[in-house]
C-alpha positions as CSV (number, residue, x, y, z in Angstrom):
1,X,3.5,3.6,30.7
2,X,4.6,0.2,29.0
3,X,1.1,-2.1,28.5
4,X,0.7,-5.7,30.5
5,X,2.9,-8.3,28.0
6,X,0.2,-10.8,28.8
7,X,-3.0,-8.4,27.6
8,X,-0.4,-6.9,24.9
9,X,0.0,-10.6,23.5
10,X,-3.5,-11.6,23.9
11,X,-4.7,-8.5,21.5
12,X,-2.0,-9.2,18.9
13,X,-3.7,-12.6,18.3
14,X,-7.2,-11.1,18.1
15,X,-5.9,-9.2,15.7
16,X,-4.6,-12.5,13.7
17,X,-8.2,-14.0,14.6
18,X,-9.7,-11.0,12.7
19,X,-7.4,-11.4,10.0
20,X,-7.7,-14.7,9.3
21,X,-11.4,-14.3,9.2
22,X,-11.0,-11.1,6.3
23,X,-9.0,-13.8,4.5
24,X,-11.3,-16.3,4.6
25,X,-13.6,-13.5,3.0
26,X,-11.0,-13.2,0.3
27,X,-10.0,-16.4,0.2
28,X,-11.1,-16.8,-3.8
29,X,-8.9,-13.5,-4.5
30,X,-5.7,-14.9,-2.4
31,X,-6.4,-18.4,-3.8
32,X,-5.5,-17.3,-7.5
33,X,-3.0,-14.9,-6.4
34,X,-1.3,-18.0,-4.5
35,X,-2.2,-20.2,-7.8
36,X,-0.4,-17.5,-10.2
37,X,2.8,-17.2,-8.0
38,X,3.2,-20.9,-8.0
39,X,2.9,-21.7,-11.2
40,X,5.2,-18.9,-12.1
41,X,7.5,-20.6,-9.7
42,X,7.3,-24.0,-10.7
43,X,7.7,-23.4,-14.3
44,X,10.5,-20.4,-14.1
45,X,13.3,-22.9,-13.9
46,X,12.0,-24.3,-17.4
47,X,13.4,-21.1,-19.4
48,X,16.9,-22.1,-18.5
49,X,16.2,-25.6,-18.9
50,X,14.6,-25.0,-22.9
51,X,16.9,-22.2,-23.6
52,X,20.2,-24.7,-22.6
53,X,18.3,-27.2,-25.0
54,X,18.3,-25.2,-28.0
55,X,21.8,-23.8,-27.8
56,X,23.3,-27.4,-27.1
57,X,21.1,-28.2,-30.5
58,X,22.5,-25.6,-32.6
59,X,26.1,-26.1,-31.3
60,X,26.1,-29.9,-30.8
61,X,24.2,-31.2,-33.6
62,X,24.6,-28.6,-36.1
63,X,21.5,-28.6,-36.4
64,X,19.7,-25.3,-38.8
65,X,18.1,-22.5,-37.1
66,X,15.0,-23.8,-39.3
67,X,15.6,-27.1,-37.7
68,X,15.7,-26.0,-34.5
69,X,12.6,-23.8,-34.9
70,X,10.9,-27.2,-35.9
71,X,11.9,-29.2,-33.5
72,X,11.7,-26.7,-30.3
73,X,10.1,-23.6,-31.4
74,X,6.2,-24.5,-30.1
75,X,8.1,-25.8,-26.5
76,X,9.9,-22.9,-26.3
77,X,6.7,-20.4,-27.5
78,X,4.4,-22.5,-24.9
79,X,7.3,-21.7,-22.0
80,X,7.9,-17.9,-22.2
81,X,4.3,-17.6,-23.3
82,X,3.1,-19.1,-20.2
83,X,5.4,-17.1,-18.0
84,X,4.3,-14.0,-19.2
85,X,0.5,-15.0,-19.2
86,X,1.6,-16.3,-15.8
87,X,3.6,-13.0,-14.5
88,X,0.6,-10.9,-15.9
89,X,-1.8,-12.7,-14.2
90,X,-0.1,-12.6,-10.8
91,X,0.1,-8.8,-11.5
92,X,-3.8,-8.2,-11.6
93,X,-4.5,-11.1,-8.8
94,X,-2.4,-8.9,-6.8
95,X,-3.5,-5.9,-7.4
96,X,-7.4,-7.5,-7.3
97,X,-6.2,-8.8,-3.6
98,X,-5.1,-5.3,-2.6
99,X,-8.1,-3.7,-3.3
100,X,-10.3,-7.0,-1.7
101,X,-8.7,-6.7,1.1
102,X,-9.2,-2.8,1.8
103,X,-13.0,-2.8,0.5
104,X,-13.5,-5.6,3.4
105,X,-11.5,-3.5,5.8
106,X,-13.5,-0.4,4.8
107,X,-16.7,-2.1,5.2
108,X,-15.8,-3.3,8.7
109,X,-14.9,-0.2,10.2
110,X,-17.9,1.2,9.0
111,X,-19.8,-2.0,10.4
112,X,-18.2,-1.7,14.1
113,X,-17.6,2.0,14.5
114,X,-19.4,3.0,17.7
115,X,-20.1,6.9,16.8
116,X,-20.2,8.5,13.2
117,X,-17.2,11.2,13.2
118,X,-16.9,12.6,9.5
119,X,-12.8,13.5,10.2
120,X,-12.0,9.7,11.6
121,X,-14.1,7.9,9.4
122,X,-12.6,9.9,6.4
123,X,-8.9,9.0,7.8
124,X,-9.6,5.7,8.3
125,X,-10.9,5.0,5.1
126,X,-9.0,6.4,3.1
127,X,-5.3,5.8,5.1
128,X,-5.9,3.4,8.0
129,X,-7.3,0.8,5.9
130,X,-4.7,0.7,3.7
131,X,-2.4,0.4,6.7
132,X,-4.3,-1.9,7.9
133,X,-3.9,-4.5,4.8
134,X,-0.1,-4.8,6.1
135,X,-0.8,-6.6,8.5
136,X,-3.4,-8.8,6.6
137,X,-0.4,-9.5,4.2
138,X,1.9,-10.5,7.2
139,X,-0.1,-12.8,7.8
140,X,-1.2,-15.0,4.3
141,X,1.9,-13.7,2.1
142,X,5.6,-13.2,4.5
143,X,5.2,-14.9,7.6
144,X,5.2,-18.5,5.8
145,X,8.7,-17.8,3.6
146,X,10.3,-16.8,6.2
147,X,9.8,-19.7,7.8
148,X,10.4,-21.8,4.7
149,X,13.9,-20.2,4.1
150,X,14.9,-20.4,7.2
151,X,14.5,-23.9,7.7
152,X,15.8,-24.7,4.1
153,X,19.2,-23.0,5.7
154,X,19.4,-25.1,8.8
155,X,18.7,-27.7,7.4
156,X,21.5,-27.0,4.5
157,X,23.4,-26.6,7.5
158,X,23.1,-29.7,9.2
159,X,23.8,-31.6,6.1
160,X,27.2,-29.5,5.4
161,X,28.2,-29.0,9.2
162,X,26.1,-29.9,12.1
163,X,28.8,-28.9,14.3
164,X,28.7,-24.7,13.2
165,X,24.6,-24.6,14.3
166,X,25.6,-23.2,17.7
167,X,27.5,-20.5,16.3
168,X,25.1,-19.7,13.9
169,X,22.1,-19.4,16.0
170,X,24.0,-17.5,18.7
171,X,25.0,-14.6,15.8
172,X,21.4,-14.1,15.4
173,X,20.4,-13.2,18.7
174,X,21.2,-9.5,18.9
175,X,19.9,-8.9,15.6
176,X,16.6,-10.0,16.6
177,X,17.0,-8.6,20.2
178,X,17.5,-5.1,18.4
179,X,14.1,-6.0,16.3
180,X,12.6,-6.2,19.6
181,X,13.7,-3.1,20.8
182,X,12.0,-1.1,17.8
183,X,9.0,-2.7,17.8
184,X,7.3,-0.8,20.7
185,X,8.4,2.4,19.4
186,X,7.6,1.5,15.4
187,X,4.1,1.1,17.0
188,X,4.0,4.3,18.9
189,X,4.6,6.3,16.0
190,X,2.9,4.8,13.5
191,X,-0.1,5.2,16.5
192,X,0.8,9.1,16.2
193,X,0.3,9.5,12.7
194,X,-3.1,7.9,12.6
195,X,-4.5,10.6,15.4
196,X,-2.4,13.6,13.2
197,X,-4.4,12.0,9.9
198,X,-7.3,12.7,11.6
199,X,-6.5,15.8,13.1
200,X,-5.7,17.2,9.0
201,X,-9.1,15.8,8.2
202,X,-10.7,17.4,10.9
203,X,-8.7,21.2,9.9
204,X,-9.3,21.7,6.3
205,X,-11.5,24.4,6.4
206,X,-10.3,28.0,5.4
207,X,-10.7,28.8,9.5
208,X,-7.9,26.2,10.1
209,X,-5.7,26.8,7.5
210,X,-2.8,27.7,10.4
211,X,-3.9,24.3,12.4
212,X,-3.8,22.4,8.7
213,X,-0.3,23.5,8.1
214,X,1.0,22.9,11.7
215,X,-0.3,19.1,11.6
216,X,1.3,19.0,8.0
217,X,4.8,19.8,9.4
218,X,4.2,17.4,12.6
219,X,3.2,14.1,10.2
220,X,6.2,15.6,8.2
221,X,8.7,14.9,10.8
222,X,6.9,11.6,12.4
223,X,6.6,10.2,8.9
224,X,10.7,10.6,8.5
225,X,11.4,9.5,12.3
226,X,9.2,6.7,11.7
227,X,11.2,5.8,8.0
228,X,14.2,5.6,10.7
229,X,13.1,3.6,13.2
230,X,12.2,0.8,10.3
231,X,15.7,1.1,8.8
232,X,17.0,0.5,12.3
233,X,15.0,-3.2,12.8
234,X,15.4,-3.9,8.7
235,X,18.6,-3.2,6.9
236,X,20.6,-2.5,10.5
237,X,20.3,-6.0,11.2
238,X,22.1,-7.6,8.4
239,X,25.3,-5.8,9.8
240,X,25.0,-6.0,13.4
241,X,25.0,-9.6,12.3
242,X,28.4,-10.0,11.0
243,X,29.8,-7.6,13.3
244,X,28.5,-10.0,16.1
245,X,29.3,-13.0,14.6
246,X,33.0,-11.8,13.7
247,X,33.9,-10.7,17.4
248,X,32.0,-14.1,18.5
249,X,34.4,-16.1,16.9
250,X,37.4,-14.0,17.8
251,X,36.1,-14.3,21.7
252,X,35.7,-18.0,20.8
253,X,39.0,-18.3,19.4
254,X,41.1,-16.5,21.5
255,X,39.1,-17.7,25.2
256,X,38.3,-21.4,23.9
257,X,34.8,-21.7,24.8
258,X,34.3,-24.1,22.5
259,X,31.6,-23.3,20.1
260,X,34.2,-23.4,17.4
261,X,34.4,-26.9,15.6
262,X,37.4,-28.5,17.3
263,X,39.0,-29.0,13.9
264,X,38.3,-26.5,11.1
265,X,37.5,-27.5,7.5
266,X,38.4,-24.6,4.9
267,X,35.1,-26.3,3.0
268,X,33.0,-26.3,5.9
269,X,34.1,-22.6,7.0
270,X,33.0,-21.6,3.5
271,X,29.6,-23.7,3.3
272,X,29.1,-22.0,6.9
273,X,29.9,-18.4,5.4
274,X,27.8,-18.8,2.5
275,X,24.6,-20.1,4.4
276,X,25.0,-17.4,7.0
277,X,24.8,-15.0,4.3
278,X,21.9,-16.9,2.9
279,X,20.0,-16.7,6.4
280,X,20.3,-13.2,6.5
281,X,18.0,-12.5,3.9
282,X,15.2,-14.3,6.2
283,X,16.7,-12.5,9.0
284,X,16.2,-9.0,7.1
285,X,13.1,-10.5,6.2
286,X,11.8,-10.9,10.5
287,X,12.8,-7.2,11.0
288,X,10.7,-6.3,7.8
289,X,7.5,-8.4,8.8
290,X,8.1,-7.6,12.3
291,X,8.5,-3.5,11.7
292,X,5.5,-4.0,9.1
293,X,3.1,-5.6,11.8
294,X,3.9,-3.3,14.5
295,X,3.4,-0.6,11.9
296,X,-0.1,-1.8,10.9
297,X,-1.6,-2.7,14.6
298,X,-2.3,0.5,16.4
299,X,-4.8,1.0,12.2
300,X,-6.1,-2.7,12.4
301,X,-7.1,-2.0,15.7
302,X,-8.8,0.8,14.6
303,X,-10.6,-1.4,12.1
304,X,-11.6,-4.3,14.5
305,X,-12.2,-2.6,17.8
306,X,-12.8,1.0,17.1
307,X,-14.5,1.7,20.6
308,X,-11.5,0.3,22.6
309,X,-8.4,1.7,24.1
310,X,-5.7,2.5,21.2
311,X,-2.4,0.9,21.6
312,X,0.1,3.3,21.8
C-alpha cells in the first residue's frame, strides 16, 4: 500500500535536515574539495589560452624554440603544473570526503540505533552507510549543477529564441513524468536489498550455508532488476525526449496549435536543436540524482531513524 504523499514528503526533508547537518560536520573536508574543483575550473581554460600563445609565437614571429622557452616556458610550467597539483588535489579531497562522510554516518547509526543486533549493525556499516553517502552527495555536489545548467540553457534560449521556450519545456515533461514513475519502485528495491544484506550477515555460519546461498541468488537478481529500473529513469530519458519532441512538433505542424514560431528561422531552428541537446545532459542529470536519492533513502533512513517504520 502506497505511503501518504504529505508524510512521504515531510520525511524526505528530514532526511535533507540530517544531511545538511553531517555536512556541516564535514564542512572543512567539502570546503577544499569545492576549493580544488574550482580552481581546476577556473584555470582549465588557461591551457588553451598559453598553448595558442606559444604556437602563434613560433609561427608568427619566428621566434626560436629557445626564444620561446624564454619568454613563455615558466607561464606555461606554472599553468600545467598547477592543474596537475590542482587535479591531484581534488583526487585526495575527494576521496578524504568519501571516507568523512561514511565515518560520520557510521558513527551515527551507532549513536541512534535503538537495540544492538550484530547482523544489522554489520550490514549497515559496512553497505548501508556507504549507500547512504549518495544521498549526502545529492545534496552538496549534483543538485546545484543541475540547476546551474539548466538555467544557463534557458537562458541561452531566451536570448537566441524566446519564442521556442514553450516547445522546449513541454518536450520535457514525459521524460521527467517517467522519472517519476521509477522513483517509488527504485526505492522499493533498493529497500529489499538492505533487509537481504542483513539477512547474508545474519546466515554465514556453516549451519546456514543453504540459507547463505539462497539470499546470494535473491540479491543477485534484485541487484540486476534494480541496475534496470535506473537505466529506465537515466539514459531512457534522453530518447523519450526526442521521440516526444519530434511527434510534438509534427502534431503542432500538421493541427496548428500554435506552439510553433509563426515564422521559422533555419538559424533559430538550429540554436533550438542544439540547446535542446545541451538540456538533455541536465535532464539525464534529474533522472540520475533523482534515481540516486531514491536509491540511498530507504539506507539513510536507516542511519537517522533506525527505530522507525522503513520506507518501502
Amino acid at each position: 500500500m502506497g505511503q501518504n504523499p504529505l508524510l512521504e514528503s515531510t520525511q524526505h526533508l528530514a532526511r535533507i535536515r540530517d544531511f545538511a547537518a553531517v555536512i556541516v560536520a564535514s564542512r572543512w573536508s567539502i570546503g577544499i574539495l569545492l576549493v580544488t574543483l574550482a580552481g581546476h575550473a577556473a584555470l582549465e581554460p588557461s591551457s588553451a589560452w598559453i598553448t595558442k600563445t606559444v604556437l602563434d609565437a613560433v609561427k608568427n614571429t619566428g621566434a626560436t624554440i629557445e626564444q620561446v622557452i624564454l619568454r613563455h616556458g615558466l607561464l606555461f610550467v606554472a599553468i600545467m603544473g598547477g592543474l596537475t597539483l590542482l587535479k591531484f588535489g581534488e583526487k585526495i579531497a575527494n576521496k578524504a570526503v568519501e571516507i568523512r562522510l561514511i565515518i560520520t554516518l557510521q558513527r551515527v547509526y551507532l549513536e541512534r540505533r535503538t537495540e544492538e543486533h550484530t547482523a544489522n549493525d554489520v550490514s549497515q556499516i559496512l553497505y548501508g552507510c556507504e549507500l547512504a553517502k549518495k544521498g549526502i552527495e545529492v545534496v552538496y555536489k549534483d543538485a546545484w549543477k543541475i540547476i546551474v545548467t539548466t538555467v544557463s540553457v534557458l537562458a541561452w534560449q531566451v536570448n537566441l529564441g524566446a519564442q521556442w521556450i514553450p516547445l522546449m519545456l513541454m518536450s520535457l515533461v514525459p521524460s521527467l513524468l517517467l522519472v517519476w514513475f521509477f522513483g517509488p519502485p527504485i526505492q522499493r528495491m533498493s529497500h529489499g536489498i538492505l533487509d537481504l544484506q542483513a539477512r547474508l550477515a545474519a546466515s554465514t555460519g556453516r549451519a546456514a550455508n543453504g540459507t547463505f546461498t539462497r539470499h546470494q541468488e535473491h540479491w543477485f537478481r534484485k541487484a540486476l532488476w534494480l541496475e534496470v529500473l535506473k537505466w529506465f529513469a537515466d539514459d531512457a530519458l534522453d530518447i523519450l525526449m526526442w521521440v516526444f519532441l519530434a511527434l510534438l512538433v509534427l502534431i503542432a505542424y500538421v493541427f496548428g496549435l500554435g506552439i510553433l514560431p509563426a515564422d521559422i528561422e533555419l538559424g533559430g531552428a538550429a540554436a533550438f536543436l542544439i540547446n535542446v541537446k545541451l538540456l538533455a545532459k541536465p535532464l539525464g542529470d534529474i533522472g540520475k540524482v533523482y534515481t540516486k536519492w531514491r536509491e540511498a533513502y530507504p539506507a539513510a533512513t536507516r542511519v537517522f531513524a533506525p527505530g522507525s517504520p522503513q520506507p518501502d
